[in-house]
Backbone as a ProteinNet text record, in pm:
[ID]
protein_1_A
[PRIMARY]
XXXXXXXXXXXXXXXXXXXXXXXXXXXXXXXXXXXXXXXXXXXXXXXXXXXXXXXXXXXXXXXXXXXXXXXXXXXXXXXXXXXXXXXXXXXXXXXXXXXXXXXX
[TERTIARY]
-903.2	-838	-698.2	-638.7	-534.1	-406.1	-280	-205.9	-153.8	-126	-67.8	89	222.3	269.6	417.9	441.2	598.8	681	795.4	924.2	1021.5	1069.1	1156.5	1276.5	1394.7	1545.5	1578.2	1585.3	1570.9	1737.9	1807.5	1910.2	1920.9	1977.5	2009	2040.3	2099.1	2053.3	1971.6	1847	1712.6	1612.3	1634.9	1520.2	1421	1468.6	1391.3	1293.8	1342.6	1251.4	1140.5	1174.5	1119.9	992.8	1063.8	896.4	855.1	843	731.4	682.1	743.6	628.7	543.2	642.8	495	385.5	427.1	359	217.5	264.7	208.1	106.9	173.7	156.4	146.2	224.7	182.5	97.9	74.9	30.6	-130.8	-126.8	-271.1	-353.9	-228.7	-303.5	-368.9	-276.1	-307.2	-435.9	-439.3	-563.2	-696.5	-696	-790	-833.1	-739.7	-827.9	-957.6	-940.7	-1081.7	-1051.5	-936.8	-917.3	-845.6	-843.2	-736.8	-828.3	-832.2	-889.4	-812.8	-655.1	-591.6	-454.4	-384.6	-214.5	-110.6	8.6	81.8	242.9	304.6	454.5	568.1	664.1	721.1	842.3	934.6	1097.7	1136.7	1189.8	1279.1	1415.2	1423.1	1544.9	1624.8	1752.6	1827.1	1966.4	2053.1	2187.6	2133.2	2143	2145.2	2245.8	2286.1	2429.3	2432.2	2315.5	2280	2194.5	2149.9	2008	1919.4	1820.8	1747.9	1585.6	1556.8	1520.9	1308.6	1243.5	1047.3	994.9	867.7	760.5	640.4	577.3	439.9	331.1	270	174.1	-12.8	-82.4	-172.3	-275.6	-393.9	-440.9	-605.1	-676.9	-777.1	-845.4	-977.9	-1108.6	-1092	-1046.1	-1015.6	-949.7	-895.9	-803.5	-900.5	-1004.8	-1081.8	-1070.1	-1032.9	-1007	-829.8	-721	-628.6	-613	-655.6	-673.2	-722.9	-843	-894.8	-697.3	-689.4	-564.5	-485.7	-415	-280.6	-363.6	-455.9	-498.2	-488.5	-576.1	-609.6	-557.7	-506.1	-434.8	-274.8	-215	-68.4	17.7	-5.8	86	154.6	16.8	39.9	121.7	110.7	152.3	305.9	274.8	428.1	523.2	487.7	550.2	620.6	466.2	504.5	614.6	619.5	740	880.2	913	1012.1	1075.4	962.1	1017.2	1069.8	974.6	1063.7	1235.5	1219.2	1282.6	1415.4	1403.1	1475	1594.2	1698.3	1821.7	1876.3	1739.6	1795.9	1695.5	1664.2	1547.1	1542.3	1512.7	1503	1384.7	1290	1124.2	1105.8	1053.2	977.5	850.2	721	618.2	597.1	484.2	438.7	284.3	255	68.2	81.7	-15	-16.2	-164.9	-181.6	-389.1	-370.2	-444.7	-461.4	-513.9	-499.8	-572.5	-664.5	-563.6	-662.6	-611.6	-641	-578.6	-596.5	-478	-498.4	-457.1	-546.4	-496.5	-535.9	-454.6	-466.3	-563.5
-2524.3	-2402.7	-2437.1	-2350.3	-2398.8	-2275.7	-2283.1	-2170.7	-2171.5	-2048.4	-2033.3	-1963.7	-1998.6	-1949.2	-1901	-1768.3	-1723.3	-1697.4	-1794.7	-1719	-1685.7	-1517.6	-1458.3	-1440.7	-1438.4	-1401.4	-1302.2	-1176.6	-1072.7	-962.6	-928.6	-866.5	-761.2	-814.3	-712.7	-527.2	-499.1	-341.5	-263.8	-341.3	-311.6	-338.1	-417.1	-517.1	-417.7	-255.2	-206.4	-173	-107.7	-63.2	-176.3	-308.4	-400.3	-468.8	-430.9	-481.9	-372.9	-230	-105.6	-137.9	-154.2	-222.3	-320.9	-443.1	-514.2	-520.7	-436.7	-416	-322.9	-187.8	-148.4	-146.8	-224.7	-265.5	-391.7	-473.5	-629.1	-709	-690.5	-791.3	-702	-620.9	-551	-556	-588.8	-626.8	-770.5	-869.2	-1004.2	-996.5	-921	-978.6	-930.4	-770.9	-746.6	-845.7	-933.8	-1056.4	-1100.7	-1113.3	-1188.1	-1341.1	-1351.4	-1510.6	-1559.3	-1447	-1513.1	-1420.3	-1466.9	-1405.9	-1392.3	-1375	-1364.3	-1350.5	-1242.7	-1250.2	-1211.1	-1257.6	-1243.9	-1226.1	-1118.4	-1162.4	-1170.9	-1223.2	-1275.8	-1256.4	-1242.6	-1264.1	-1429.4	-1445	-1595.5	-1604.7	-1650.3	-1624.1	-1746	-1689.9	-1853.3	-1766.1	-1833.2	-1782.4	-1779.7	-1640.5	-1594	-1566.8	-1636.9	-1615.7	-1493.6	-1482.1	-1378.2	-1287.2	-1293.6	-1190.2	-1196.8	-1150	-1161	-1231.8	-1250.7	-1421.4	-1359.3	-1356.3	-1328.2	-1432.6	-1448.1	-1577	-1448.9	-1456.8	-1423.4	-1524.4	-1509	-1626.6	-1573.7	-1652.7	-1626.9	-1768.3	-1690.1	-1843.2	-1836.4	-1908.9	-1947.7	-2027.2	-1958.9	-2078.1	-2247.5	-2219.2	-2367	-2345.9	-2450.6	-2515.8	-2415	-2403.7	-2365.2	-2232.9	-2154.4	-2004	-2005.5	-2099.9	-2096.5	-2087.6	-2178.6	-2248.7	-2104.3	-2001.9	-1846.9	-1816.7	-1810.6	-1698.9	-1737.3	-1847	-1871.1	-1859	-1907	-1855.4	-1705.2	-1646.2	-1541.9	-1426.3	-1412.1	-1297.8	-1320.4	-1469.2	-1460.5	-1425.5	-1479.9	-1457.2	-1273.9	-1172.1	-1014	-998	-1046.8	-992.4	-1081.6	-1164.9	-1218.4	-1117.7	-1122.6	-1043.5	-903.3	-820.2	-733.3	-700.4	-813.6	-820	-851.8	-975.8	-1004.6	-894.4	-761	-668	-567.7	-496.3	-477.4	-501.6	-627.3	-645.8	-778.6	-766.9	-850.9	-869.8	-1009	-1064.3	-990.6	-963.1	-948	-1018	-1094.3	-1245.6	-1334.7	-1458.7	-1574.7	-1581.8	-1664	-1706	-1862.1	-1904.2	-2062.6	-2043.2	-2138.9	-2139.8	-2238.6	-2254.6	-2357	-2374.2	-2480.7	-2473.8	-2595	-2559.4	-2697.4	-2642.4	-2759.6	-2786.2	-2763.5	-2658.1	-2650.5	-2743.3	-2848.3	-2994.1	-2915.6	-2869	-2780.3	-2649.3	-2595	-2489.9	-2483.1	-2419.2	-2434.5	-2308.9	-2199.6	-2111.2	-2079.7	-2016.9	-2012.2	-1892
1726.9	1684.6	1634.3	1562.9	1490.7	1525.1	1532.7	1616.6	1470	1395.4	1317.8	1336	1325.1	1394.6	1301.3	1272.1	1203	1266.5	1265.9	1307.2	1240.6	1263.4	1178.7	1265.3	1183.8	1254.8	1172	1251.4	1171.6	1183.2	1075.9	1120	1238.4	1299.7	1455.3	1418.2	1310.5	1274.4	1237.4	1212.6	1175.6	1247.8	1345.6	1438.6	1505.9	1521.2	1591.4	1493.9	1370.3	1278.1	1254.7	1244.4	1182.1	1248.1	1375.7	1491.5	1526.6	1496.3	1499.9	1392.2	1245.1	1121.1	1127.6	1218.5	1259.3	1347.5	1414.9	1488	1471.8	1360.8	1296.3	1184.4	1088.9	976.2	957.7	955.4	901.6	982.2	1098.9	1165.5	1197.8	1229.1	1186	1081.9	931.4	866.4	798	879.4	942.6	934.2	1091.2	1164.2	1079	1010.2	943.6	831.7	786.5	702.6	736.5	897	933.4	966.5	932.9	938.2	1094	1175	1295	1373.4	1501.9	1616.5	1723.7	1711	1791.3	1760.2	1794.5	1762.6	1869.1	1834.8	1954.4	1908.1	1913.5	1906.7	2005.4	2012.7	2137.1	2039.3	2168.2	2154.2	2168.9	2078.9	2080.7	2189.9	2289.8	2368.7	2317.2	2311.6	2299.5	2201.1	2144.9	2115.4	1954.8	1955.4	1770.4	1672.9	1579.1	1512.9	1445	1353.7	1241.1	1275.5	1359.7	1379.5	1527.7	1515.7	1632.7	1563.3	1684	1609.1	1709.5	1641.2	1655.3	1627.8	1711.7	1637.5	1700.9	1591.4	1569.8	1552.5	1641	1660.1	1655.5	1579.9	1541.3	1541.8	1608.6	1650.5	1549.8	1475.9	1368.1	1455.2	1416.5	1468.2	1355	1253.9	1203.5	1073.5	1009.3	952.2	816.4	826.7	666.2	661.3	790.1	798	714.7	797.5	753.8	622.8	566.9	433.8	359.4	375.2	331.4	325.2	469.7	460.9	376.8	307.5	247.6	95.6	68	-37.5	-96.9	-0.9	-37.1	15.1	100.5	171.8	189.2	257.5	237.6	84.2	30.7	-108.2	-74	-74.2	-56.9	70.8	168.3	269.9	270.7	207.5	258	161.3	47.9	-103.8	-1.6	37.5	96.2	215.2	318.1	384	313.9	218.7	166.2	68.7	2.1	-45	57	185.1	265.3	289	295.9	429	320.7	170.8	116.5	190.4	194.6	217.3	386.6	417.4	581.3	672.4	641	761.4	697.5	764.7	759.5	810.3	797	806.9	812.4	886.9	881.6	941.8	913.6	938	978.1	1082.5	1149	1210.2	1172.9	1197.1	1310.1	1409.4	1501.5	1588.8	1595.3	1611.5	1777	1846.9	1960.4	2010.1	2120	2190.3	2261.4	2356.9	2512.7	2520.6	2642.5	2705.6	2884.8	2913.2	3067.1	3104.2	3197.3	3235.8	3389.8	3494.8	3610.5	3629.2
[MASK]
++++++++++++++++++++++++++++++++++++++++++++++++++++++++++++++++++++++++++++++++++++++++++++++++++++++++

């Protein structure tokens, strides 16, 4: 499985609006791709200069689902956030191959 994973630092005067949209809207419409079977967003703790700082995490049965999504579905959804939400977030992406899992 493959963790697909965004983190945004998002301006601190908007942050509330911005995670009811995703919460709402973007990441619902993530998952309706078909390509992820799992999502998650979390608070980033740690000292923020500019903003308040999300990773949305999204986990793919494999690398060929990923590969569907950036093709075919990211380009829209990203467009669609960066028009949102122009010159107030910062974004990096990160893919890393699940080994195991351990849960109590």
């Amino acid at each position: 499985m493959i963790l697909y994973n965004v983190t945004v630092s998002i301006d601190p005067t908007i942050h509330e609006e911005w995670l009811e949209w995703m919460k709402v809207k973007h990441i619902p419409d993530v998952m309706s791709t078909g390509c992820f079977i799992e999502a998650r967003i979390s608070r980033v703790h740690g000292e923020e200069e500019n903003g308040l700082t999300f990773a949305m995490s999204y986990v793919a049965p494999s690398q060929a689902h990923i590969d569907q999504y950036q093709k075919l579905h990211a380009p829209a959804l990203q467009q669609e956030h960066s028009a949102k939400y122009e010159g107030r977030f910062a974004a990096f992406r990160t893919m890393l191959t699940i080994l195991e899992e351990f849960r109590s």
